[in-house]
SEFI-42953 format. One record per residue (C-alpha): residue number from 1; x, z, y. Coordinates in Angstrom, 1 decimal. Layout:
<recs>
<rec><num>NUM</num><x>X</x><z>Z</z><y>Y</y></rec>
...
</recs>
This chain:
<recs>
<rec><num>1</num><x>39.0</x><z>-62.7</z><y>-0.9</y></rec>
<rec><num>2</num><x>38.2</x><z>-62.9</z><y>2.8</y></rec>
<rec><num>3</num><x>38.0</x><z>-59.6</z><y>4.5</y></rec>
<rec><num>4</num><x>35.8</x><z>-59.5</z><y>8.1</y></rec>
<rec><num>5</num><x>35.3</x><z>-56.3</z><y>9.9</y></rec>
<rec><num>6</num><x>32.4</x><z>-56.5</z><y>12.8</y></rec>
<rec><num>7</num><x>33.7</x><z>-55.1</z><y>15.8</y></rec>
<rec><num>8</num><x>30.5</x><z>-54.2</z><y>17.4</y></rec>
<rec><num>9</num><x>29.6</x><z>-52.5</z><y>13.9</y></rec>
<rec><num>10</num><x>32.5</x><z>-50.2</z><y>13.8</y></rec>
<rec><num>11</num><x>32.7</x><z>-46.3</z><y>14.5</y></rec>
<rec><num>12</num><x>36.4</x><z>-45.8</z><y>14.1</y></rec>
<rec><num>13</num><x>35.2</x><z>-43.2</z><y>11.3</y></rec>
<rec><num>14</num><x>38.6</x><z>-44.4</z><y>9.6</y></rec>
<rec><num>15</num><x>37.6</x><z>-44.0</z><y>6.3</y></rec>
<rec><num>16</num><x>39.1</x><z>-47.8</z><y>6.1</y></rec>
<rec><num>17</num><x>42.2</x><z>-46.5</z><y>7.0</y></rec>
<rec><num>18</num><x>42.7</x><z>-43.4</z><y>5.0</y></rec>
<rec><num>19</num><x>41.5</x><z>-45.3</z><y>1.4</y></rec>
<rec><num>20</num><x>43.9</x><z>-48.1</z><y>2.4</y></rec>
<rec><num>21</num><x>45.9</x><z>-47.3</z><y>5.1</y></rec>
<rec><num>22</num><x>48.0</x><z>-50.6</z><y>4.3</y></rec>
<rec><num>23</num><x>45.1</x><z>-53.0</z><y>4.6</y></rec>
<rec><num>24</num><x>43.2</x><z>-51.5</z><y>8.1</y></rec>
<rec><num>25</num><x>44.2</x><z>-49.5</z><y>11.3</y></rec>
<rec><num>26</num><x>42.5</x><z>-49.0</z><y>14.1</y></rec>
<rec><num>27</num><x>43.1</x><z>-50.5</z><y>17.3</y></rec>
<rec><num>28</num><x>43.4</x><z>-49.3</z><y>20.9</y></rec>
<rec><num>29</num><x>39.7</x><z>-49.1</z><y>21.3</y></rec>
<rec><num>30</num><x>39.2</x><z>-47.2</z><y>18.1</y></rec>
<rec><num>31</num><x>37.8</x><z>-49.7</z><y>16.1</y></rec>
<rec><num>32</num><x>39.0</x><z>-51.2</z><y>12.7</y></rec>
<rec><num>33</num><x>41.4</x><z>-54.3</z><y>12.2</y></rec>
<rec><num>34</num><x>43.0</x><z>-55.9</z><y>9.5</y></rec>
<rec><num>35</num><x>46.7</x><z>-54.8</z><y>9.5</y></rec>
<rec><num>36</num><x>48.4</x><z>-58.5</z><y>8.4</y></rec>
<rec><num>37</num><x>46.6</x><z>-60.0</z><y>11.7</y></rec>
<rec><num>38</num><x>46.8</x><z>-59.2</z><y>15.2</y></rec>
<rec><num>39</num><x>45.2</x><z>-56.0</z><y>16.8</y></rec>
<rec><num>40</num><x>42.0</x><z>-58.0</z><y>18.1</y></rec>
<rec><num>41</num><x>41.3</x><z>-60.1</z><y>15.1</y></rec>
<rec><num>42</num><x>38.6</x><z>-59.5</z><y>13.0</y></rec>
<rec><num>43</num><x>39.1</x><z>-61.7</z><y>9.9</y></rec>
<rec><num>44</num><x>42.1</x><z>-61.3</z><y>7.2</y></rec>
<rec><num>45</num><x>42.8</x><z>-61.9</z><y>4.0</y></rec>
<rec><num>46</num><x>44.1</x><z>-60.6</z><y>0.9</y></rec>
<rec><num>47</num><x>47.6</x><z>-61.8</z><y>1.6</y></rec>
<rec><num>48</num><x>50.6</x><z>-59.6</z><y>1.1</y></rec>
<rec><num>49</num><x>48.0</x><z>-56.6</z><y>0.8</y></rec>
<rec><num>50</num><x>49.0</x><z>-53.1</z><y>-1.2</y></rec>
<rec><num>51</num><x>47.2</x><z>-49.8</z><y>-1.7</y></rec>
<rec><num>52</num><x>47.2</x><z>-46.6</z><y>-0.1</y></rec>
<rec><num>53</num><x>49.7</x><z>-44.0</z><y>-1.7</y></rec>
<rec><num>54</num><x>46.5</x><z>-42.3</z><y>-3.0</y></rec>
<rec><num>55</num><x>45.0</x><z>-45.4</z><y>-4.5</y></rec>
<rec><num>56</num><x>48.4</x><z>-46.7</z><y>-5.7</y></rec>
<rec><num>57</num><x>47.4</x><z>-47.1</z><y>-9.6</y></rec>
<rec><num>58</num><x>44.1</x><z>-49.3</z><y>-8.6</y></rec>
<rec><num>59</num><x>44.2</x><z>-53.1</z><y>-8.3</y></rec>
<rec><num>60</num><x>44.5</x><z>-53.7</z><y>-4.1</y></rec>
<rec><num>61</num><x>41.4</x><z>-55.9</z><y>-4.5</y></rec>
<rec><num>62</num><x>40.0</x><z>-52.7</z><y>-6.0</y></rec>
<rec><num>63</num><x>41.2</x><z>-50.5</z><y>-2.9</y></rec>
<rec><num>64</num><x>39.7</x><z>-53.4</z><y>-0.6</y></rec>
<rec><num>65</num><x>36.1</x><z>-52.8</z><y>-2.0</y></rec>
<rec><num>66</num><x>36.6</x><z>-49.0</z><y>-2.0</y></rec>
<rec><num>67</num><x>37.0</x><z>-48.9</z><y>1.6</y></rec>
<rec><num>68</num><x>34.4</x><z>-51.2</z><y>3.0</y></rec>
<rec><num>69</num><x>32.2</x><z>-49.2</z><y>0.4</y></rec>
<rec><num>70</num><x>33.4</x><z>-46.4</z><y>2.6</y></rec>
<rec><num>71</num><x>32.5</x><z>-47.4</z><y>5.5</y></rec>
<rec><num>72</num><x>29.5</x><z>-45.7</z><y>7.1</y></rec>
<rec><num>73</num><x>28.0</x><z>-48.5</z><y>9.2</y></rec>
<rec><num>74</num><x>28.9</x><z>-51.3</z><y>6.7</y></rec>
<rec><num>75</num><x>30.7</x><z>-53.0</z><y>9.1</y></rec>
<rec><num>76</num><x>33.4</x><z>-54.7</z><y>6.4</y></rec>
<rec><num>77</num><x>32.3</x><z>-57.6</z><y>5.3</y></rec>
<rec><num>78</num><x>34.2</x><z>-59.3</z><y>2.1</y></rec>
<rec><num>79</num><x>33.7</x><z>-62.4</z><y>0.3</y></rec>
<rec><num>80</num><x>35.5</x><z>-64.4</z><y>-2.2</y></rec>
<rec><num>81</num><x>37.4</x><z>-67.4</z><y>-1.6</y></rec>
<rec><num>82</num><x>34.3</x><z>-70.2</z><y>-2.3</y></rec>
<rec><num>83</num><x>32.2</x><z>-67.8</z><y>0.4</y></rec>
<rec><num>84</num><x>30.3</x><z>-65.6</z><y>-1.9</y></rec>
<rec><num>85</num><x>29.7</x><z>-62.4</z><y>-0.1</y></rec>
<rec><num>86</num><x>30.8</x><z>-59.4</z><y>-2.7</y></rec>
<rec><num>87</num><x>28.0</x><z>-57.0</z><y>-2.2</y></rec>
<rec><num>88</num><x>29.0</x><z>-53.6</z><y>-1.9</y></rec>
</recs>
């Protein structure tokens, strides 16, 4: 799975962040980032991800959906590995 959060999209509601605090943070400027890449990047992975303590029991591609589902102005993006966008 290939994670992409839109920059100009993003709030910084942190819902992201509190569903899976180990996947997404928010940077300087407030806006969402994908926690195994740098501050500014805007594309990651599902490499070395984990839940949240509250979602620890769901599957982390599970927790991954849940948040961009959470996400008020849509502005995470996932697809699967051949491109396929994963409609939330």
């Amino acid at each position: 799975m290939k994670i992409i959060v839109d920059q100009d999209l993003c709030i910084g509601a942190a819902s992201c962040v509190v569903i899976a605090s180990k996947v997404f943070a928010l940077n300087q400027d407030g806006k969402a980032y994908i926690l195994n890449e740098a501050p500014d990047a805007q594309k990651g992975t599902m490499n070395d991800v984990v839940s949240s303590s509250a979602t620890d029991a769901m599957d982390p591609r599970d927790v991954i959906i849940e948040a961009a589902r959470s996400c008020p102005t849509f502005a995470i993006k996932l697809f699967e590995d051949d491109g396929t966008e994963i409609v939330l």
